[in-house]
N, C-alpha and C positions, 0 to 999 in steps of 0.2 A: 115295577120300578118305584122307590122310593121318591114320595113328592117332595118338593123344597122346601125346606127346613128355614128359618130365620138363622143366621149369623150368630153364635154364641160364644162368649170366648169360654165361658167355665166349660162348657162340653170339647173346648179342643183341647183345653187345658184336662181336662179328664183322662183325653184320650192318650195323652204321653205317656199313663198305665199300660196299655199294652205294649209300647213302644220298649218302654224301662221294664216291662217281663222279657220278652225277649231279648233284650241284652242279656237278664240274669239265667234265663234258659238256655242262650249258646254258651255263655263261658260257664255255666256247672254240668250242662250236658253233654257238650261235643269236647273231643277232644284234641282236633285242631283247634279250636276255639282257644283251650287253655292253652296251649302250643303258643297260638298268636299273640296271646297276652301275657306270658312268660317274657316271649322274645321284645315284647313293646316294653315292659318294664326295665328290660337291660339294654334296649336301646336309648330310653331314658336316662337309667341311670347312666352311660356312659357319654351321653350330651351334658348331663349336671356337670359329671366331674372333670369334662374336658370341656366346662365353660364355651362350647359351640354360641357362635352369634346369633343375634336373633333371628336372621333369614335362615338361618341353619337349623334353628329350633321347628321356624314355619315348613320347612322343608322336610325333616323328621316327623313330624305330626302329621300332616297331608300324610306321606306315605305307610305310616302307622296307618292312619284311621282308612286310606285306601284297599289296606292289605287285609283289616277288619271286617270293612264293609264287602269287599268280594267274597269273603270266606264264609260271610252269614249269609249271602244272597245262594251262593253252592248249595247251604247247608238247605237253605228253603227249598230250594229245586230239588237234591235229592230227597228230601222226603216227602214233596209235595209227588214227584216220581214215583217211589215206592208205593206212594195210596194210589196214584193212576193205574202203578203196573207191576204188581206185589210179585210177578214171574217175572225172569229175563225177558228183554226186548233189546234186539238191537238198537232201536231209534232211541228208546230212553237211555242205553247204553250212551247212545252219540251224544244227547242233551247231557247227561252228566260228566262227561270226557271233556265236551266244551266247556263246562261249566268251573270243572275242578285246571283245566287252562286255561282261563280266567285268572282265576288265585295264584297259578305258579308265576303267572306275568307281574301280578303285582306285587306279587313277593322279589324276583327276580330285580325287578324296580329300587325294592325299599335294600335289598341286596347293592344291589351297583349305587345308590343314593348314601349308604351306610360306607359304604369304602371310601368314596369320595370325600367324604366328610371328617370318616375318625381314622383312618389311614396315616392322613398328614399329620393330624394331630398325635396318635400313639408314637409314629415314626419322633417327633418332634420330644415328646418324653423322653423317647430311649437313648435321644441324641446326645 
């Protein structure tokens, strides 16, 4: 077990290198990944141009960065899975089925949260 270390902030500040590779690792490697950031950028763009308010903004980004963060946390478990269990296994089977129903909730989420929001306002253009 590693002994106690003194408090440093330049070694945490170090440490957001690993942090910021894996960001750059899910969205060039996985393909959900680009999926989800595709879809965050035109959900963006469609809060720009229909000037959504700013609890609307705060509510858009939560469920962005929710839909992201489940999706990379999947992507860890399936591959940390595959090194565990490079053959089928039912059980890893179940950890990845729960894992990948995870992301469909919070996608689901950023879904019913997106209608509620740009809904009234497209309706409200077309009117």
């Amino acid at each position: 077990m590693e002994e106690n270390k003194k408090f440093s902030i330049i070694d945490r500040i170090r440490s957001f290198k690993y942090a910021f590779n894996g960001l750059k690792l899910f969205f060039r490697d996985d393909h959900n990944g680009r999926l989800h950031l595709f879809a965050s950028i035109v959900a963006i763009m469609f809060s720009w141009l229909l000037k959504i308010s700013a609890m609307e903004w705060v509510v858009i980004l939560v469920v962005i960065t929710a839909v992201i963060a489940t999706e990379m946390v999947n992507a860890a478990i399936e591959k940390l899975a595959d090194v565990v269990s490079p053959n089928y296994h039912p059980k890893i089977k179940i950890v990845k089925d729960l894992a990948a129903g995870a992301v469909l909730m919070t996608a689901f989420l950023a879904l019913a949260v997106g209608g509620i929001i740009f809904i009234p306002k497209l309706l409200a253009c077309i009117s």
